[in-house]
C-alpha positions, 0 to 999 in steps of 0.5 A: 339248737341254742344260739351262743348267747343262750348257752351262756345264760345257763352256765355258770360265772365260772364258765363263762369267765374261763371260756371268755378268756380262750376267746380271741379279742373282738370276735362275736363270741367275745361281745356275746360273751360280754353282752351275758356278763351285761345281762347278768349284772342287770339282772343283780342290780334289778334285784338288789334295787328291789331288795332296797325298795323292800327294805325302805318300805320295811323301815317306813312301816316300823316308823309308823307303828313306832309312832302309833305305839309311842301315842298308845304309850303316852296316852296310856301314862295320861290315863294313869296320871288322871287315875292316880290323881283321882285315887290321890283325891279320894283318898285325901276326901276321905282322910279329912272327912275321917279327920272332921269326923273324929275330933281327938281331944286330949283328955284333962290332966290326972287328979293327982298331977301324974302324967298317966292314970285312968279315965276315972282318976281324971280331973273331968270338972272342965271338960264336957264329954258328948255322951257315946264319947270313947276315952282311949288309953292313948289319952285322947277323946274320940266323940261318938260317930257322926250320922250322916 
């Protein structure tokens, strides 16, 4: 047969508390019952003291990989900053090689002193074109193609 104390550790707050309060005070029913509600209250706190011990872990290892993704974060912008200025320099390369390359000169004045006419009716007696040279409607000279 179940001791006292054991019976108790299977009933619930309830019942203990009800069949404490019909005991009479110092009876060894009553430190048994006592020693149940002690024994009770351990066994909580040992779990809420386990449950906060998890939960601290839980927030150190968000911590880390917080960190981690931050450092992956930055690095991925650096490689992006060192991408978009390499792209930056190409660009700016090519564009001036464009610009050396093609040399637009403005083309001479008309014969007849209109602002606009076409290439033949221009005064060409002091300019030198470079043959394969393009004259374009936009009134400028572009020279032939330079090889490279």
């Amino acid at each position: 047969m179940q001791n006292l104390r054991q019976h108790l550790g299977t009933q619930s707050d309830d019942y203990v508390a009800d069949w404490v309060s019909n005991i009479s005070p110092g009876s060894n029913n009553e430190m048994t019952a006592r020693a149940e509600f002690l024994r009770r209250q351990t066994t909580l706190q040992r779990e809420a003291t386990q449950a906060a011990k998890e939960a601290a872990q839980a927030a150190k290892d968000t911590a880390i990989y917080t960190k981690k993704n931050a450092r992956y974060m930055l690095w991925s912008v650096v490689v992006l900053a060192i991408a978009s200025a390499i792209s930056a320099g190409v660009a700016i390369h090519a564009d001036n090689r464009t610009n050396n390359e093609i040399k637009r000169m403005t083309v001479p004045p008309c014969k007849d002193g209109s602002q606009t006419c076409k290439p033949w009716e221009r005064d060409w007696g002091t300019t030198q074109l470079q043959p394969g040279s393009t004259v374009t409607d936009q009134e400028t000279i572009v020279p032939p193609p330079t090889k490279p």
